[in-house]
C-alpha positions in Angstrom: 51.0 145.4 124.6 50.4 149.2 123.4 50.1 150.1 119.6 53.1 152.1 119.9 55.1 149.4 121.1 54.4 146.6 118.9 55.3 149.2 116.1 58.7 149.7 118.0 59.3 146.2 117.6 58.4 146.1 114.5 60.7 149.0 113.0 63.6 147.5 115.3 63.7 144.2 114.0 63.9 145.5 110.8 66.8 147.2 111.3 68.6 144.6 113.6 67.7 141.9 110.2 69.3 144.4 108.1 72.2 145.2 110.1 73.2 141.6 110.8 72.8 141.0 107.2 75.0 143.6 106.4 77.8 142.3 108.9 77.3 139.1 107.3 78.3 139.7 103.8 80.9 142.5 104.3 82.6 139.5 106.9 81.8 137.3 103.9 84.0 139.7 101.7 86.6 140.1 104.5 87.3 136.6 104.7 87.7 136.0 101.0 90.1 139.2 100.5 92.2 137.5 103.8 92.2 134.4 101.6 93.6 135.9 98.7 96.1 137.6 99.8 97.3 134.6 102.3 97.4 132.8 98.3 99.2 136.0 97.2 102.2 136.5 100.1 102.5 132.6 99.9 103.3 132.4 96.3 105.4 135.3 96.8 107.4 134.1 99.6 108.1 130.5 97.6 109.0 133.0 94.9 111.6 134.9 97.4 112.9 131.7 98.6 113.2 130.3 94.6 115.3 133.4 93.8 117.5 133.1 96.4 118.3 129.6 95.6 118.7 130.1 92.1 121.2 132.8 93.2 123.1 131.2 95.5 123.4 128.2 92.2 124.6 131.0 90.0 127.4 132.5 92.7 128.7 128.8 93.0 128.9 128.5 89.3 130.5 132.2 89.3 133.1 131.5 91.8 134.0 127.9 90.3 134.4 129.6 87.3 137.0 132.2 88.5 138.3 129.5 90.4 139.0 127.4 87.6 140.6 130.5 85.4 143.7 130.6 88.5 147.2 129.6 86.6 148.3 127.9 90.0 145.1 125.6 89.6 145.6 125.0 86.0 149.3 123.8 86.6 148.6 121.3 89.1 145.6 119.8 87.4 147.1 119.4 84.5 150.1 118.0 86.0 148.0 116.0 88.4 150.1 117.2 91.5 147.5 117.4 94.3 149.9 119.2 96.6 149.5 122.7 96.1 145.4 122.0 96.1 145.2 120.6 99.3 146.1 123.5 101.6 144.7 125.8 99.3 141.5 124.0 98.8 141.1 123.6 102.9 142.0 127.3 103.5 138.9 128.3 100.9 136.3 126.1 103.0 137.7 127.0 106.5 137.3 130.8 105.4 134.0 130.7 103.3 132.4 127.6 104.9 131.8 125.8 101.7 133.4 122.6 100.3 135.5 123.0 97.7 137.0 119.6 95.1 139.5 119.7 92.5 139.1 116.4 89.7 141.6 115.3 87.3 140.6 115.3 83.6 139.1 111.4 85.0 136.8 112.2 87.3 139.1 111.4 90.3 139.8 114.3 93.1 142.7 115.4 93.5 141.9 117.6 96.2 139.1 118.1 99.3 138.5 120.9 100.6 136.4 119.9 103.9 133.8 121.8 106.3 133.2 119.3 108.7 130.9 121.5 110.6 128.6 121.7 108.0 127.0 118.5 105.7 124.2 118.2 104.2 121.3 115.1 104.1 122.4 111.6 103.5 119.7 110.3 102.0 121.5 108.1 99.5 124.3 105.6 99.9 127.4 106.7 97.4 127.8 103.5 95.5 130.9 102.4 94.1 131.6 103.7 90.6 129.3 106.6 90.4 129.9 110.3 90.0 128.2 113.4 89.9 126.1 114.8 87.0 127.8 118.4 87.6 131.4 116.5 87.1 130.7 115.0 84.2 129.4 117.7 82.7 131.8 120.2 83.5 134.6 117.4 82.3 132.2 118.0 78.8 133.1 121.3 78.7 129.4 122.7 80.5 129.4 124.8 83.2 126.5 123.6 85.9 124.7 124.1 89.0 122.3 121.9 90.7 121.9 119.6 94.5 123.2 116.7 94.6 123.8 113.9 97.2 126.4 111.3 95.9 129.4 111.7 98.0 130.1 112.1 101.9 129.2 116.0 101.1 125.5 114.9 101.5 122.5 117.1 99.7 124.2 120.2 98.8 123.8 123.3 96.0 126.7 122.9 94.0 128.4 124.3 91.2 130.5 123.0 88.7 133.0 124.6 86.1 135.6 123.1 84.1 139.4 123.5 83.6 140.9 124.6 80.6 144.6 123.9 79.7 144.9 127.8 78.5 142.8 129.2 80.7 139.1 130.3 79.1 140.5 128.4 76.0 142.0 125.1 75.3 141.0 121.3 76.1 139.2 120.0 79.3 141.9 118.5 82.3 140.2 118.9 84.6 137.3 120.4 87.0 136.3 122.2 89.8 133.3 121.7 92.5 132.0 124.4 94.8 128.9 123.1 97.4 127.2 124.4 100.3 125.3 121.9 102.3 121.6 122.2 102.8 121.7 122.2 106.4 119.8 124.5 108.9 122.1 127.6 108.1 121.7 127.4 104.6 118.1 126.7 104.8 117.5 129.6 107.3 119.1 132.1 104.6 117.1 130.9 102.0 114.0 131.1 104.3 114.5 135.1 103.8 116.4 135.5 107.0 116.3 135.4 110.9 113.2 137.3 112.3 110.8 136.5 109.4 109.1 133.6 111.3 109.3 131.3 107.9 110.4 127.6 108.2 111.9 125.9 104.8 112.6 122.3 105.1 114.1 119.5 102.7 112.1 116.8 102.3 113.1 113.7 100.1 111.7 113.6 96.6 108.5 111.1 95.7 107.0 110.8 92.4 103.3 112.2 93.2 104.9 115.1 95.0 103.8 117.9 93.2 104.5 121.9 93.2 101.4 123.6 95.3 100.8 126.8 97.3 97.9 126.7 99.9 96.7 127.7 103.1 97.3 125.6 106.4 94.1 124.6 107.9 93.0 126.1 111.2 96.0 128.8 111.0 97.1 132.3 108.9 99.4 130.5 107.3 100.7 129.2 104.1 102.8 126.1 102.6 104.6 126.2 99.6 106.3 123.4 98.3 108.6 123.3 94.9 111.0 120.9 93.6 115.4 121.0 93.3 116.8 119.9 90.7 119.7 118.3 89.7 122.2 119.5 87.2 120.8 117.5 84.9 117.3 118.6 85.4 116.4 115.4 87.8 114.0 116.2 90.5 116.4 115.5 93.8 114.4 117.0 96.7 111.3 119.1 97.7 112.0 122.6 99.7 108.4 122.6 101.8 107.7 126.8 103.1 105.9 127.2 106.0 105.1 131.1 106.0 102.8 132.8 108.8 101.1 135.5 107.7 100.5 137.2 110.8 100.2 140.4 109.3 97.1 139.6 107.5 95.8 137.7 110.4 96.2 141.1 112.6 94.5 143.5 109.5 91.6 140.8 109.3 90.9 140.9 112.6 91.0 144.7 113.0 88.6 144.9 110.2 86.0 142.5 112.0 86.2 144.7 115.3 85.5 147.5 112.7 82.7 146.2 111.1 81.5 144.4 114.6 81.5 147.9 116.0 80.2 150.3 113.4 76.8 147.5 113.5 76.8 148.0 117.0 76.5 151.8 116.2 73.9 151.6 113.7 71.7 149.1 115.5 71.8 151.7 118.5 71.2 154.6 116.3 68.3 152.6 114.2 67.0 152.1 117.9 66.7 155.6 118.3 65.2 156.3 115.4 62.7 153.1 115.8 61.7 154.6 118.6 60.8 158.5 117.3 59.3 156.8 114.3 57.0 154.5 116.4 56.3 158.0 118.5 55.0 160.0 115.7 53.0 157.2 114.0 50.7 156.4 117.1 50.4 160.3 118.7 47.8 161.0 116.0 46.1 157.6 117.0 46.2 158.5 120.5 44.8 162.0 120.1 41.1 161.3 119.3 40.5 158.9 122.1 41.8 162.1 124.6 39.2 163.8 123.2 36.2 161.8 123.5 37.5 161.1 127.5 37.5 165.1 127.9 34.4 165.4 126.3 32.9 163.1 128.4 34.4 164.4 131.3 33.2 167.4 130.5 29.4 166.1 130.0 29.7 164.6 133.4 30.6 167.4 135.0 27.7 169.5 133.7 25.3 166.6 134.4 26.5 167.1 138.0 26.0 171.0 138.4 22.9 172.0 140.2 20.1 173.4 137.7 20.2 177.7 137.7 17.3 179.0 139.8 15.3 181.1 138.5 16.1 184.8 139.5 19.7 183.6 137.4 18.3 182.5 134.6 17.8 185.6 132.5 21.0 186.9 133.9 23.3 184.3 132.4 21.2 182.9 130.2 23.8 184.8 126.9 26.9 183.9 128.8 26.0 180.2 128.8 25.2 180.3 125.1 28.4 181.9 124.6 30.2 179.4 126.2 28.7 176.3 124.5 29.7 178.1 121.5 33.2 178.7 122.5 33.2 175.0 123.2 32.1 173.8 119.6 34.3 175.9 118.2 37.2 174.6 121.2 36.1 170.9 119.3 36.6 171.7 115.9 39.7 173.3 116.2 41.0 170.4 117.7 40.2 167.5 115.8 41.4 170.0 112.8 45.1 169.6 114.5 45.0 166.1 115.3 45.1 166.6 118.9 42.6 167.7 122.1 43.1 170.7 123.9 42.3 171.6 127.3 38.1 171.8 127.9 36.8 175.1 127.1 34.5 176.9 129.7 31.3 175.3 131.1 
C-alpha cells in the first residue's frame, strides 16, 4: 500500500467519524424536538376537547335557563298540569336532538321529552328512590351542569336550571333538565370534528385512574385522558384522546432525509478534499526518489558511451565541461523546487 494512499485513508476516516457523529447528535436533537412537540399538540388537543365540553355544559345551562324563564312553563309547573309540556317538550328534542325533562317542585317529572335515537352509556342501574345531583340542586335554587347516568337517558352532559314562580324571582316549583347523550355523535364533535383523525372515547371511572398526557408507544401519536364530573364535583367518567400527529411524524421525517442527505454531501466532498490533501502531502516525498532514478539513469548512460578518441579530445574537451556544469547546476535547481526535472545534456 503506497504512502499516498494510507494517508487517504487516513484523512477519510476522519471525516466519515466526524460526519456520522454529526448526524448522530443533530438526529439526537430531532428526535427530542419531535417528542416535545407530540407532548405539546397532545396537551393541546385534550385542552380543545376540554373547552368544548365545558361549552357545550354552559349552552345546556344557558338554554335551561331561558327555558325555565317561559310564562307557559311557569304556569304548568306550578299548577302541576303536565299537558301543555308534553308536546312541547317532544317537539324541542325531535328538533334539536337533545332530551329535554320538566320536575315538579318534588323531584317528580312532569314531562319527557325523548330522543330515542340517541342515549348515552348505561353503566349504572337507576335504583329506586334516587335522583339526580343536577335536580336537586336546581330544586335549591343552583343552577348546574355536569354528566350523569341515573335514569334511562344513560351518561349524558346535562344542564339543570330551576323554576321560579315570578320568573327570575320568586320561590322554587319546579325545574328543568336539558341532556345530550354521550354517544358517538356527541363524542365525534367534541373530538374537534370529522377529518381531524382524533378518537375520544368514554371510559367508566376507577379510582387510580388518573389525568395524564403521553405518547403512544411505537406510533406519532398521543393519549390524553381527563376526568367528567358530576354536578356535584364527583368524578363520573374518563374521556380517553387518541390524537395522531401525523404532521410532526411527516416534518420529522423530512428533516432526517435532510440531514441523511446533506452527510452524504459532505462525506463526498470531504472525499474529494481527502484525496487533494493526500496528493500534495506525498508529491514532495515522491520528488526526490525521481531524482536519484534520473541521476542514475543518467550515470548509466554515460558509463555506456564509447570513450572519445583522441583526435576529439581537444575539440570537445570545453563543451563537455560545460555540460557537466549545466548539469550541476540542472541538480541544484531542482532539489531547490522540490521536484526533478528532465536530465540536462550529457
Amino acid at each position: 500500500m503506497s504512502l499516498r494512499t494510507k494517508i487517504l485513508i487516513a484523512i477519510l476516516g476522519s471525516v466519515l467519524v466526524t460526519v456520522l457523529l454529526a448526524t448522530w447528535v443533530v438526529g439526537d436533537r430531532l428526535q427530542d424536538g419531535a417528542t416535545r412537540e407530540t407532548y405539546r399538540q397532545g396537551r393541546a388537543r385534550g385542552a380543545l376537547t376540554s373547552a368544548l365540553y365545558r361549552e357545550r355544559a354552559a349552552t345546556l345551562v344557558a338554554n335551561a335557563e331561558a327555558v325555565a324563564l317561559y310564562p307557559a312553563v311557569i304556569a304548568a309547573v306550578d299548577g302541576h298540569n303536565a299537558q301543555p309540556l308534553v308536546q312541547w317538550s317532544q317537539d324541542v328534542a325531535a328538533q334539536q336532538q337533545i332530551h329535554v325533562k320538566v320536575f315538579d317542585a318534588t323531584g317528580a317529572a312532569l314531562a319527557h321529552g325523548h330522543a330515542a335515537d340517541r342515549l348515552g352509556p348505561l353503566w349504572d342501574d337507576l335504583q329506586p328512590g334516587d335522583r339526580l345531583e343536577g335536580v336537586d340542586l336546581a330544586l335549591a335554587g343552583q343552577p348546574s351542569s355536569g354528566v350523569e347516568t341515573s335514569d334511562e337517558i344513560g351518561l349524558a352532559i346535562r344542564g339543570y336550571a330551576p323554576v321560579r314562580r315570578d320568573g327570575a324571582t320568586g320561590p322554587v316549583v319546579g325545574a328543568v333538565m336539558l341532556a345530550d347523550p354521550l354517544d358517538a355523535s356527541l363524542l365525534e364533535r367534541l373530538a374537534g370534528g370529522n377529518g381531524s383523525g382524533v378518537e375520544l372515547r368514554l371510559l367508566p371511572y376507577a379510582d387510580d385512574a388518573t389525568e395524564r398526557c403521553e405518547p403512544v408507544d411505537g406510533a406519532v401519536a398521543v393519549v390524553c385522558q381527563f376526568r367528567v364530573l358530576s354536578p356535584r364535583g364527583q368524578p363520573m367518567a374518563l374521556f380517553s384522546l387518541t390524537a395522531p400527529l401525523t404532521d410532526v411524524e411527516d416534518a420529522y421525517d423530512d428533516a432526517q432525509h435532510a440531514l441523511w442527505l446533506t452527510g452524504a454531501l459532505l462525506l463526498g466532498a470531504g472525499a474529494v478534499a481527502a484525496w487533494l490533501l493526500a496528493r500534495s502531502l506525498t508529491a514532495p516525498l515522491a520528488s526526490p526518489h525521481g531524482c536519484r532514478e534520473a541521476h542514475r539513469r543518467r550515470r548509466l548512460q554515460s558509463a555506456d558511451q564509447p570513450a572519445l578518441r583522441p583526435r576529439d579530445h581537444d575539440g570537445q574537451s570545453g563543451e563537455r565541461d560545460r555540460a557537466a556544469r549545466a548539469g550541476v547546476r540542472h541538480d541544484a535547481g531542482a532539489r531547490r523546487h522540490g521536484g526533478c526535472r528532465a536530465p540536462g545534456p550529457a
